[in-house]
N, CA, C and O atoms as a GROMACS GRO file, in nm:
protein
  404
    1UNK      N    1  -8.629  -5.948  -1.450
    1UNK     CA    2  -8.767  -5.964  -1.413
    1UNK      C    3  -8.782  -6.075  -1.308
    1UNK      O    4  -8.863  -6.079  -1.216
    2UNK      N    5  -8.680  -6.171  -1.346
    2UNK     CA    6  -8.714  -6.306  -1.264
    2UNK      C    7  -8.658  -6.270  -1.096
    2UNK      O    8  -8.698  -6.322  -0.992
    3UNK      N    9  -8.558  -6.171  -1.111
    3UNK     CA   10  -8.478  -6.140  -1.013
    3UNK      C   11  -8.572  -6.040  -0.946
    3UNK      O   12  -8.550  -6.058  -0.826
    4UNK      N   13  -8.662  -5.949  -0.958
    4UNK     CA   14  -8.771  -5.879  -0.890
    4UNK      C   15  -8.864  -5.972  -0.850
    4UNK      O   16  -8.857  -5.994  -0.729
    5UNK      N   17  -8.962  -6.044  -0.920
    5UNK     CA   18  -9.045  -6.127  -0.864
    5UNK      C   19  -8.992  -6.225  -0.732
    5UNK      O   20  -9.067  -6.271  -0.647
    6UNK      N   21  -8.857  -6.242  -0.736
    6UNK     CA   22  -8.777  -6.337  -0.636
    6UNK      C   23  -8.767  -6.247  -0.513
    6UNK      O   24  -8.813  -6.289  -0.406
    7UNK      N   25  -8.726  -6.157  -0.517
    7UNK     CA   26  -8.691  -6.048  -0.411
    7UNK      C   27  -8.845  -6.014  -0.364
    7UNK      O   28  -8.860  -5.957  -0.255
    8UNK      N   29  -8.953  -6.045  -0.440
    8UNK     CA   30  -9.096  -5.950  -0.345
    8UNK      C   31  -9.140  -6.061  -0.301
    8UNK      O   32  -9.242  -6.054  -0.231
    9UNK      N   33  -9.072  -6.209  -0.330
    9UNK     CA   34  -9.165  -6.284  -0.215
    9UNK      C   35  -9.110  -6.315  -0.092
    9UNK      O   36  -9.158  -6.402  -0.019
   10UNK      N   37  -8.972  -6.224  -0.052
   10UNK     CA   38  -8.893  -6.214   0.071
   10UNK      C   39  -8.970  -6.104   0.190
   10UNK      O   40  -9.018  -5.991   0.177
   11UNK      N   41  -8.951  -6.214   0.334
   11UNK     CA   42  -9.012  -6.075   0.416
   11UNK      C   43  -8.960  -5.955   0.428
   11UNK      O   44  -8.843  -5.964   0.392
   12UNK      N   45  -8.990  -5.827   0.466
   12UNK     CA   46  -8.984  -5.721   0.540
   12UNK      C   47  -8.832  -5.699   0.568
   12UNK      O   48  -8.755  -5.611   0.531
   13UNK      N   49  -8.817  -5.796   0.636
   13UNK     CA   50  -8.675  -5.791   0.752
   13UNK      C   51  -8.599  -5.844   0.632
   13UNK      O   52  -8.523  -5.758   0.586
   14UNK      N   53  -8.596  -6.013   0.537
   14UNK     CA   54  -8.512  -6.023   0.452
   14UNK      C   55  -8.461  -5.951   0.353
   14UNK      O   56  -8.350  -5.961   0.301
   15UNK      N   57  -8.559  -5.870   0.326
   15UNK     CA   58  -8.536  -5.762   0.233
   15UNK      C   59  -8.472  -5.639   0.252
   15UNK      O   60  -8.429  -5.568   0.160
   16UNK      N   61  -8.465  -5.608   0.406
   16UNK     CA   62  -8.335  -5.560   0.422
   16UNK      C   63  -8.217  -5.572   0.453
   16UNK      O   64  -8.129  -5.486   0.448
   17UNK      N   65  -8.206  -5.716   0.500
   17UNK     CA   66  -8.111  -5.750   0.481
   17UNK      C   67  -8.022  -5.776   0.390
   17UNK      O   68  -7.899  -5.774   0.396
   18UNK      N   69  -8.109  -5.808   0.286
   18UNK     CA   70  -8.035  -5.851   0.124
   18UNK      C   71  -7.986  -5.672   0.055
   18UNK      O   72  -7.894  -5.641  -0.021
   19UNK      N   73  -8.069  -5.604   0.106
   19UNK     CA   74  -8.043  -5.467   0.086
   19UNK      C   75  -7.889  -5.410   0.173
   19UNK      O   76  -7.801  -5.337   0.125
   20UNK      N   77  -7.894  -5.463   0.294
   20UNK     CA   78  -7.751  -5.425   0.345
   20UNK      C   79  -7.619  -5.447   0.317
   20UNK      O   80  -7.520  -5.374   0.317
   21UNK      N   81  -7.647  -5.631   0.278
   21UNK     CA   82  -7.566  -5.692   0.194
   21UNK      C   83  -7.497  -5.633   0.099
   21UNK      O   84  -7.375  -5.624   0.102
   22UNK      N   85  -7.575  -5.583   0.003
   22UNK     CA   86  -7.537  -5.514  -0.139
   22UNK      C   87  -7.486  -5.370  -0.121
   22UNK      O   88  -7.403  -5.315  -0.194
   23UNK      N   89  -7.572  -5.297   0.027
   23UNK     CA   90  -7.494  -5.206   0.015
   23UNK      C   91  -7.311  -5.220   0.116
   23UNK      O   92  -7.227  -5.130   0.122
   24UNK      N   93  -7.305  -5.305   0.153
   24UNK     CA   94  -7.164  -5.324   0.208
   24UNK      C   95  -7.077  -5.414   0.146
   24UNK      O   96  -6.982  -5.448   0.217
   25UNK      N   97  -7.083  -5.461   0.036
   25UNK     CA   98  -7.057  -5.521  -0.055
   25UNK      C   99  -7.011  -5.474  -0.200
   25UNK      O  100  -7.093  -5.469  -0.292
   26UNK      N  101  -6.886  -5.443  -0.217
   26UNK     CA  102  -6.828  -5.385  -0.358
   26UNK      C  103  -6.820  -5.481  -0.480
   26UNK      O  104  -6.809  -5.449  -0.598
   27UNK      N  105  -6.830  -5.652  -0.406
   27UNK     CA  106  -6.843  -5.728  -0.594
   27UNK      C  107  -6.967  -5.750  -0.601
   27UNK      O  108  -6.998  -5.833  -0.686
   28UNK      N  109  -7.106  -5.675  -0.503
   28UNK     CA  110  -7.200  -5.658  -0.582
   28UNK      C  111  -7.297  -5.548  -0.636
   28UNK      O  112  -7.397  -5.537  -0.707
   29UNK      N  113  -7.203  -5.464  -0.555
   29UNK     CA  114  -7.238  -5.273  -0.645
   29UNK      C  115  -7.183  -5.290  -0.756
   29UNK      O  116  -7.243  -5.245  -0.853
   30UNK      N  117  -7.081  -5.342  -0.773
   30UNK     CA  118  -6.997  -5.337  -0.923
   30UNK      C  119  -7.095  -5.448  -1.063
   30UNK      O  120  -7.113  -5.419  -1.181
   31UNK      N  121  -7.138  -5.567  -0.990
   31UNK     CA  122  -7.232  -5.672  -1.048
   31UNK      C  123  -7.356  -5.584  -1.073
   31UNK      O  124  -7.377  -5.594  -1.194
   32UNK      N  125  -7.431  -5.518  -1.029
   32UNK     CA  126  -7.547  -5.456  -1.017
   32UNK      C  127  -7.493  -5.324  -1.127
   32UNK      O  128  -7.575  -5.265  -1.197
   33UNK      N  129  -7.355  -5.294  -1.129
   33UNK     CA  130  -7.327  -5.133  -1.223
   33UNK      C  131  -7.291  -5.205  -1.369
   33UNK      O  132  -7.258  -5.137  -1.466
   34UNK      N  133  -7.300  -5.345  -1.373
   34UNK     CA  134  -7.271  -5.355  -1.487
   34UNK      C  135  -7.373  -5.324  -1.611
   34UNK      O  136  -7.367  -5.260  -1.716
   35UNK      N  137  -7.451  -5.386  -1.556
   35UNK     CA  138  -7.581  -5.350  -1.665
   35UNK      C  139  -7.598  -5.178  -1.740
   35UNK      O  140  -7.600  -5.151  -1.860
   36UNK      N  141  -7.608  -5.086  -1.626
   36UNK     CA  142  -7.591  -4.943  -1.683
   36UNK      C  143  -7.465  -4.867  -1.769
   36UNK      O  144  -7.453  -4.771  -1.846
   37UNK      N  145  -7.377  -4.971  -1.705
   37UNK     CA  146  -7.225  -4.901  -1.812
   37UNK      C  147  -7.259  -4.987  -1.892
   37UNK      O  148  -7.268  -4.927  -1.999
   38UNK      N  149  -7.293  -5.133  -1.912
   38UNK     CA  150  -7.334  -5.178  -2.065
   38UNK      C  151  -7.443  -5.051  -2.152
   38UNK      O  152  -7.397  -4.965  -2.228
   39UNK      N  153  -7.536  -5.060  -2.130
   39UNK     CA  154  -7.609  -4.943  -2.203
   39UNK      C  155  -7.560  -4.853  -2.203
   39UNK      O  156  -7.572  -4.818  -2.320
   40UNK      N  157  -7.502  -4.771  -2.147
   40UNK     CA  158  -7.423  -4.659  -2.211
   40UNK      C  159  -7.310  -4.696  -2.278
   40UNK      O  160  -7.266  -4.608  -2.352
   41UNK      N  161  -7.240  -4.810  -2.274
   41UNK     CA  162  -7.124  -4.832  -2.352
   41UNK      C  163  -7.207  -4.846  -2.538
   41UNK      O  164  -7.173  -4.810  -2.650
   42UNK      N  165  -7.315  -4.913  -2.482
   42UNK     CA  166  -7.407  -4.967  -2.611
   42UNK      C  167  -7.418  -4.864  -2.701
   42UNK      O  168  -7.376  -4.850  -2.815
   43UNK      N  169  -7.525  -4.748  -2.580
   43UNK     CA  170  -7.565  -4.624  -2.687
   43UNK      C  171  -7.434  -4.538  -2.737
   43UNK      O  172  -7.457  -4.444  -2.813
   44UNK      N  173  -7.332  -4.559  -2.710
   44UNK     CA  174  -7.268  -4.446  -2.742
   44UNK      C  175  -7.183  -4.540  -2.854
   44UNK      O  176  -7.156  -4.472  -2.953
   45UNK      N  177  -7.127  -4.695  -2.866
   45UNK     CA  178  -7.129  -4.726  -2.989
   45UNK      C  179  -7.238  -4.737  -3.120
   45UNK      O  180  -7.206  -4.759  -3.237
   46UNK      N  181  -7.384  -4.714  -3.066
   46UNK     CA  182  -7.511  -4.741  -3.164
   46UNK      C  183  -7.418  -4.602  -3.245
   46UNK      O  184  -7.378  -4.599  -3.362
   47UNK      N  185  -7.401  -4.481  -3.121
   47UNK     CA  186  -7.409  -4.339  -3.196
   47UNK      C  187  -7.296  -4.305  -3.248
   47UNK      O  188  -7.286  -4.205  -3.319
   48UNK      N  189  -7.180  -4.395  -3.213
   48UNK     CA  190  -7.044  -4.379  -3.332
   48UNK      C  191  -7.030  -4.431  -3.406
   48UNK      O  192  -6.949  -4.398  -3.493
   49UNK      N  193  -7.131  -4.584  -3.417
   49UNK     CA  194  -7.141  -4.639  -3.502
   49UNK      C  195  -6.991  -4.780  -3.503
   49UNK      O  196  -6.926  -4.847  -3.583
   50UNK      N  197  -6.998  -4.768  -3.423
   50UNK     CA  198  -6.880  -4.899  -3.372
   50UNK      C  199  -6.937  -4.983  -3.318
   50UNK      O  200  -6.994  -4.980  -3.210
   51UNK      N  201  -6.923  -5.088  -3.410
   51UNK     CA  202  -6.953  -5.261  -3.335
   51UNK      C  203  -6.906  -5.303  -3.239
   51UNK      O  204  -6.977  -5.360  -3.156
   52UNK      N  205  -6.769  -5.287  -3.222
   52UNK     CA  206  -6.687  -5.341  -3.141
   52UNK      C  207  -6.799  -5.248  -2.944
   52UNK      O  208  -6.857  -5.297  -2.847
   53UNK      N  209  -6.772  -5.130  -2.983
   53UNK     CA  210  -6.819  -5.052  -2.851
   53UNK      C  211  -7.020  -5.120  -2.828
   53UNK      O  212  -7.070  -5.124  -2.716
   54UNK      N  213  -7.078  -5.151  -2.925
   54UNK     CA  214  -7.198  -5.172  -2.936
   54UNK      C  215  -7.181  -5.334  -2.871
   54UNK      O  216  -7.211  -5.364  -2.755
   55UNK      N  217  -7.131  -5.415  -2.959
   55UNK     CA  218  -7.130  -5.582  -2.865
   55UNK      C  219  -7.020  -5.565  -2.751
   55UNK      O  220  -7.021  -5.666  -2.681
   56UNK      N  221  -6.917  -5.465  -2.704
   56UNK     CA  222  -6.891  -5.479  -2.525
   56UNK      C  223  -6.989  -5.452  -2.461
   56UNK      O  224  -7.014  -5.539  -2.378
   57UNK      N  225  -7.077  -5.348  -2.461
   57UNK     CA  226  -7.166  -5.301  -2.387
   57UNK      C  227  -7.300  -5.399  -2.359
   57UNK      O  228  -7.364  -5.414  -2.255
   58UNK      N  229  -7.318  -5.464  -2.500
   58UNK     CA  230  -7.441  -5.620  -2.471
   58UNK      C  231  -7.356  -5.726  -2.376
   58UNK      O  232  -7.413  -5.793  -2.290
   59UNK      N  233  -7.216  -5.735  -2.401
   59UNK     CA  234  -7.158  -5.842  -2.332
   59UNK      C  235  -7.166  -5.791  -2.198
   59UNK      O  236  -7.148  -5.876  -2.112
   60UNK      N  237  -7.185  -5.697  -2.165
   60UNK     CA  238  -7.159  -5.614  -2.034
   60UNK      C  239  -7.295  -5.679  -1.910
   60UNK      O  240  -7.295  -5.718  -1.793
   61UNK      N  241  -7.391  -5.660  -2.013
   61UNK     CA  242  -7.522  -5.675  -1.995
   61UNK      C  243  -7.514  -5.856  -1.995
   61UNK      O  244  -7.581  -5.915  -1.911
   62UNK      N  245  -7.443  -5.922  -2.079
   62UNK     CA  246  -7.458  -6.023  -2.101
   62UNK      C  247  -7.397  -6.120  -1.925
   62UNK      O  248  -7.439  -6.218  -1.864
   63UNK      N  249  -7.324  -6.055  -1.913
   63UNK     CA  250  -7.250  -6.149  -1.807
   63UNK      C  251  -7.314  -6.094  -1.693
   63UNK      O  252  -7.334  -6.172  -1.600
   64UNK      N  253  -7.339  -6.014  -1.684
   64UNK     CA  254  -7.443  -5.983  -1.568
   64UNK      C  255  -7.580  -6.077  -1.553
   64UNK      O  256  -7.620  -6.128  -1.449
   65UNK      N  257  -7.633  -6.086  -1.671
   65UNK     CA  258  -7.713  -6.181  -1.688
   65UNK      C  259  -7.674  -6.344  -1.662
   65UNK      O  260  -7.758  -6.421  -1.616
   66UNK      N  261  -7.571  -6.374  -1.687
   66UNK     CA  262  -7.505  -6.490  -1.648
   66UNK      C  263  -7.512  -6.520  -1.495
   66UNK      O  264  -7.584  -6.594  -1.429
   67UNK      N  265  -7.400  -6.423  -1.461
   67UNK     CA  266  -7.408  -6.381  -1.343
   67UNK      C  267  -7.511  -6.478  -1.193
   67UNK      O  268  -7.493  -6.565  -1.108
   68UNK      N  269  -7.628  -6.376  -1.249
   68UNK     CA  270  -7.765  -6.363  -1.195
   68UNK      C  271  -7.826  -6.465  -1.207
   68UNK      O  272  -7.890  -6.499  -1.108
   69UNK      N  273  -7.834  -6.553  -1.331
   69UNK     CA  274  -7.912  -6.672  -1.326
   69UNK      C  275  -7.829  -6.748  -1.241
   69UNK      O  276  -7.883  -6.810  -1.149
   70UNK      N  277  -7.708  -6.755  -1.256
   70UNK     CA  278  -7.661  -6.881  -1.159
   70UNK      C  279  -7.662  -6.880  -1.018
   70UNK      O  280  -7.651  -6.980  -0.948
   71UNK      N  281  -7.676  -6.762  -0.978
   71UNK     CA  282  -7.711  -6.674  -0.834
   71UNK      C  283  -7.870  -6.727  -0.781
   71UNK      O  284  -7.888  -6.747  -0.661
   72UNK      N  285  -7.971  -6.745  -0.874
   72UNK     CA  286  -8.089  -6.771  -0.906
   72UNK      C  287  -8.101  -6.932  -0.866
   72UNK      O  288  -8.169  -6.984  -0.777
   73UNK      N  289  -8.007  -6.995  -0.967
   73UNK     CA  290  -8.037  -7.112  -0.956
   73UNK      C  291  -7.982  -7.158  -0.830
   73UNK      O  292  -8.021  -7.273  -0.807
   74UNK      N  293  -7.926  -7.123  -0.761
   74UNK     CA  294  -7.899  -7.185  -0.558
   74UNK      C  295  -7.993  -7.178  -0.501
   74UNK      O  296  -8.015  -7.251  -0.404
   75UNK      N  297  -8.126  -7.039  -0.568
   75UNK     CA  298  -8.191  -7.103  -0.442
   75UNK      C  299  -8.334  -7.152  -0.519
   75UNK      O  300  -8.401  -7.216  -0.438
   76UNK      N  301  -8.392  -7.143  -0.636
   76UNK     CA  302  -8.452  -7.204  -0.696
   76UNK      C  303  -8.401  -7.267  -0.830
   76UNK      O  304  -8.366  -7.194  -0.923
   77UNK      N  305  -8.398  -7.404  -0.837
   77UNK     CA  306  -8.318  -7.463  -0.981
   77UNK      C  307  -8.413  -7.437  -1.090
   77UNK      O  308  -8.359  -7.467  -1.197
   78UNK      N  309  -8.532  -7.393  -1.107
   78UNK     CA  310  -8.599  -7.429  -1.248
   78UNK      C  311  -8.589  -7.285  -1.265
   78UNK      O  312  -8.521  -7.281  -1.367
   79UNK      N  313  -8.614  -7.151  -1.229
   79UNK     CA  314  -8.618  -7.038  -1.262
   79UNK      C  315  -8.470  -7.016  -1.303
   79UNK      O  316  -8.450  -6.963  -1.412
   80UNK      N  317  -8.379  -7.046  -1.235
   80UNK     CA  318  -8.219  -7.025  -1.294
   80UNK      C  319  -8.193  -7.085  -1.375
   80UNK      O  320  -8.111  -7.033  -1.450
   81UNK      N  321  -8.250  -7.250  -1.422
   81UNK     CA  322  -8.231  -7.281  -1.586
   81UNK      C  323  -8.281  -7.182  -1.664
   81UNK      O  324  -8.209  -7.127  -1.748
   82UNK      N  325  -8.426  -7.144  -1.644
   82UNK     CA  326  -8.487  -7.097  -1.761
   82UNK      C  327  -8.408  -6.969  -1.778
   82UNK      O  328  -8.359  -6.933  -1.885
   83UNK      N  329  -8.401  -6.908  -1.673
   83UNK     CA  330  -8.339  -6.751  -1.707
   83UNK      C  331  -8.176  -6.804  -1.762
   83UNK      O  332  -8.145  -6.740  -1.862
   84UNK      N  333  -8.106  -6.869  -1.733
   84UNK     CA  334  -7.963  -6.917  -1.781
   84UNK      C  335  -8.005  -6.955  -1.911
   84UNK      O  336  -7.937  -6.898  -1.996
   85UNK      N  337  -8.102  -7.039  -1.963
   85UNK     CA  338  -8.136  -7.110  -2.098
   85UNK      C  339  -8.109  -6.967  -2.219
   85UNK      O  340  -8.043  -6.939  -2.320
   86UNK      N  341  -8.231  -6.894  -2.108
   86UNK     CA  342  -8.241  -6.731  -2.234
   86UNK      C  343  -8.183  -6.643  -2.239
   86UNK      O  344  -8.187  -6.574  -2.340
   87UNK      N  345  -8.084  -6.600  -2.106
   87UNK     CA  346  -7.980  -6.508  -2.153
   87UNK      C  347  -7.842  -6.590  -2.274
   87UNK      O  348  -7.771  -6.531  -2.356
   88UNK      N  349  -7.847  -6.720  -2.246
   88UNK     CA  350  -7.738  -6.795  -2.321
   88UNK      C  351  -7.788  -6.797  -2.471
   88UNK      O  352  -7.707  -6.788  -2.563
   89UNK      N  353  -7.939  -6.811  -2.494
   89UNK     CA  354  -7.966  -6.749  -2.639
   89UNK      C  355  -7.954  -6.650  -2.671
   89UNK      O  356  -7.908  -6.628  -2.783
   90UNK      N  357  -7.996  -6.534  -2.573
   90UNK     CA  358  -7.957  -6.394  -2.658
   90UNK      C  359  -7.827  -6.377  -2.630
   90UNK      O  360  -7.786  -6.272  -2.680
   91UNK      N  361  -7.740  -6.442  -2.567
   91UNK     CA  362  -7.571  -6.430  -2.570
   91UNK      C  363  -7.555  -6.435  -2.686
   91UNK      O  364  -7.512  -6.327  -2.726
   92UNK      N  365  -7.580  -6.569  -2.832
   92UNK     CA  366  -7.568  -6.587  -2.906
   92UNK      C  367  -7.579  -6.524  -3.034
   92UNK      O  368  -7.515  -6.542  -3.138
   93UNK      N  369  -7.701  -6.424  -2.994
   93UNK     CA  370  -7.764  -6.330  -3.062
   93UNK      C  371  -7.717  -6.148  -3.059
   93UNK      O  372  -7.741  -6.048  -3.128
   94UNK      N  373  -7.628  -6.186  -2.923
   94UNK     CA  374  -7.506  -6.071  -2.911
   94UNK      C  375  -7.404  -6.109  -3.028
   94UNK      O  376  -7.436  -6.035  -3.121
   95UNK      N  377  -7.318  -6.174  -3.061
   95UNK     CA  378  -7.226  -6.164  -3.164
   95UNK      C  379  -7.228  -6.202  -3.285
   95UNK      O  380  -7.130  -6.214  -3.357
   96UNK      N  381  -7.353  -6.223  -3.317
   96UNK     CA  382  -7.352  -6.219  -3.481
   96UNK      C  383  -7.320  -6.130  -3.539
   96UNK      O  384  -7.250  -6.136  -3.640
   97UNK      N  385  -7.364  -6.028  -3.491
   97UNK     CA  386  -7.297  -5.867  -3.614
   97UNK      C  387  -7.136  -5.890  -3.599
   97UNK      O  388  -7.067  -5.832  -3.682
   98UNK      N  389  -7.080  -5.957  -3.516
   98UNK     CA  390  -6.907  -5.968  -3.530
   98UNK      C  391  -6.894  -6.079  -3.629
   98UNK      O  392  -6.782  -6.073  -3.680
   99UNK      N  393  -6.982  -6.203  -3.689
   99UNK     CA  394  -6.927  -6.297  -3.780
   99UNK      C  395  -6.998  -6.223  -3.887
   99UNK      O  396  -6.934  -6.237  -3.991
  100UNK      N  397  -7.130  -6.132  -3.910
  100UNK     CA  398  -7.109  -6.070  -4.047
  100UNK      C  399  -7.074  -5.930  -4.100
  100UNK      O  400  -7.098  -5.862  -4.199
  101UNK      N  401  -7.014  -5.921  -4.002
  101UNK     CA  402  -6.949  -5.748  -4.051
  101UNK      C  403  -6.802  -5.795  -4.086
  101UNK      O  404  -6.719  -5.713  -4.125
   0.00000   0.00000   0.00000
């Protein structure tokens, strides 16, 4: 969310540029594909019922989120704490089903 609101207050022209970037750029098509192979890694452990396949797929999601805040915080520092603060809580909140299962 924090990463959309950041991108729409860029002009016209920056915005395609940051768009060219990414598309000529393979460590950040791959950064940007992580999130969707997490959710599908997710749903398809929810639906076998494997933990292990259910928390790779949040971690998937998780480091992407990492990722991104620290990407965040270069060019604004208080929005990249806060978004770093809350993906690092729900990091936390990713592996509990591994200390009680």
């Amino acid at each position: 969310m924090v990463c959309l609101v950041e991108f729409d207050t860029f002009s016209e022209e920056q915005r395609k540029e940051i768009l060219q970037k990414i598309k000529t750029s393979p460590s950040l098509i791959l950064l940007i594909g992580l999130m969707p192979l997490g959710i599908l890694i997710n749903i398809g452990g929810a639906f076998l019922g494997s933990i292990f396949l259910t928390v790779s797929g949040a971690t998937l999601i998780f480091i992407q989120g990492m990722i991104v805040s620290t990407l965040i915080l270069r060019r604004k520092r208080w929005k990249g704490i806060l978004l770093l603060s809350v993906i690092s809580l729900l990091g936390i909140f990713i592996y509990i089903p591994l200390f009680i299962h």
